[in-house]
C-alpha positions as CSV (number, residue, x, y, z in Angstrom):
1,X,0.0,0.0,0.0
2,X,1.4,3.5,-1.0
3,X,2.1,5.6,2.0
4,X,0.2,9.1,2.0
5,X,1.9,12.3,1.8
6,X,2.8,13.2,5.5
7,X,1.6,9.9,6.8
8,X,4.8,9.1,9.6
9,X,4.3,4.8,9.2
10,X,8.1,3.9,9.1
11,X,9.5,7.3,10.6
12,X,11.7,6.5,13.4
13,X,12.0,9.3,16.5
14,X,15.3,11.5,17.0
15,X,17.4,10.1,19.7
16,X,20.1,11.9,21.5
17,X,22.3,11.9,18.2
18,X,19.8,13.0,15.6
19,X,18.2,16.0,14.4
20,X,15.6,17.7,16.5
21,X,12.6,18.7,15.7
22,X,10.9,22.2,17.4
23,X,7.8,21.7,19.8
24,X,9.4,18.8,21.5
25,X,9.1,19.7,25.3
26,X,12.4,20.4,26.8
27,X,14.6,20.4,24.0
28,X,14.9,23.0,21.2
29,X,17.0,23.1,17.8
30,X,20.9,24.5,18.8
31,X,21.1,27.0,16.0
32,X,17.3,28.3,17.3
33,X,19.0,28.0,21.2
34,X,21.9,30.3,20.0
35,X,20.0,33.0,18.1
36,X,17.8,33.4,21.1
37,X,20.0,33.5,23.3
38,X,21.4,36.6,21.3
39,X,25.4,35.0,21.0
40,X,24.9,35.6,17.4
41,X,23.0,37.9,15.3
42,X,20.8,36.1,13.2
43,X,19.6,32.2,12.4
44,X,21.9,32.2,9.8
45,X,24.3,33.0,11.4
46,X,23.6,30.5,14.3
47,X,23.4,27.6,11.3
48,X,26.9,28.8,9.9
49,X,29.0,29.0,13.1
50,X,27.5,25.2,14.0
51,X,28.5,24.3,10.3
52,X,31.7,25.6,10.2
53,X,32.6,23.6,13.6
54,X,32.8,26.5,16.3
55,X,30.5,24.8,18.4
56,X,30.7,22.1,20.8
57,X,27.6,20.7,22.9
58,X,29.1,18.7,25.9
59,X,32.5,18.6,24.6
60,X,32.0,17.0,21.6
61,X,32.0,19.4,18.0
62,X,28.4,19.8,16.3
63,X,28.3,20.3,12.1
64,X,24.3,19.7,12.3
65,X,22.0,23.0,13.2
66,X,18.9,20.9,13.9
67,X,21.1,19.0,16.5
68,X,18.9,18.6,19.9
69,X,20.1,20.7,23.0
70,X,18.7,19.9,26.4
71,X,19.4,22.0,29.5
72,X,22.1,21.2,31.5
73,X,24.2,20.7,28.4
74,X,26.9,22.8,28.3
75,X,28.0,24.8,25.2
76,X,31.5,25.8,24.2
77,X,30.9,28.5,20.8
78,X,34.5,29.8,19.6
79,X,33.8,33.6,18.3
80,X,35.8,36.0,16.5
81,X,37.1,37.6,19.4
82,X,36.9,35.3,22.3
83,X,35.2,31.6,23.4
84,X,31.8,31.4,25.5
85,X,31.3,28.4,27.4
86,X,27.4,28.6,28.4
87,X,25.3,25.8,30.4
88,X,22.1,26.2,29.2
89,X,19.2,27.0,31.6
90,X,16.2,26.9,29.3
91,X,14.2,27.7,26.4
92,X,12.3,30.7,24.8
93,X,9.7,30.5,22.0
94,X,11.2,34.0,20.8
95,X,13.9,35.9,20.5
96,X,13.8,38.5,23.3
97,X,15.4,41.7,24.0
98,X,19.0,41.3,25.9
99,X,17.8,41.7,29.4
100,X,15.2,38.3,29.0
101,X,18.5,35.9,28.0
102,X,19.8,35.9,31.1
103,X,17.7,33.0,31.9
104,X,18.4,31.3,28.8
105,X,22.0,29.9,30.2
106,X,24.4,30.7,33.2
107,X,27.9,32.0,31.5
108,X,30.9,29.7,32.9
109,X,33.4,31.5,30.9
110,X,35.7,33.8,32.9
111,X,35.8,37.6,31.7
């Protein structure tokens, strides 16, 4: 029997090491987690640092944007000038003015 367009027989759920989808309580996609918590400027942005292998979740180097962050997880993101290492706190549904990130993640790198 053909399978419907958007019917999910057969689709198998992200684990820890696959892509995330949005909506999934307490998780959100990395490159989404990043632009809201304003380390970056835009999604694209967020998509290209994580591409270009500048960010680490838990140690280990992400090269997938749709990869699943959790809180808890701690992120190490190598900028231009200088490397963050943030433990994320939680989530936001939209990107917020500067003052509302700081309960996005707790900074652990020293200034």
């Amino acid at each position: 029997m053909a399978q419907a367009p958007g019917d999910s027989a057969g689709a198998q759920t992200p684990g820890d090491d696959e892509p995330a989808t949005d909506g999934v309580p307490g998780r959100q996609r990395l490159d989404r987690w990043i632009w809201h918590a304003r380390v970056v400027r835009s999604r694209a942005d967020a998509a290209d640092l994580i591409r270009a292998g500048h960010v680490r979740l838990d140690g280990t180097r992400v090269t997938t944007p749709a990869q699943a962050v959790r809180a808890g997880q701690v992120l190490t993101i190598a900028l231009d000038a200088r490397v963050r290492v943030l433990r994320v706190l939680s989530f936001s549904e939209r990107r917020g003015d500067a003052t509302s990130t700081v309960a996005l993640f707790d900074e652990i790198t020293d200034n």
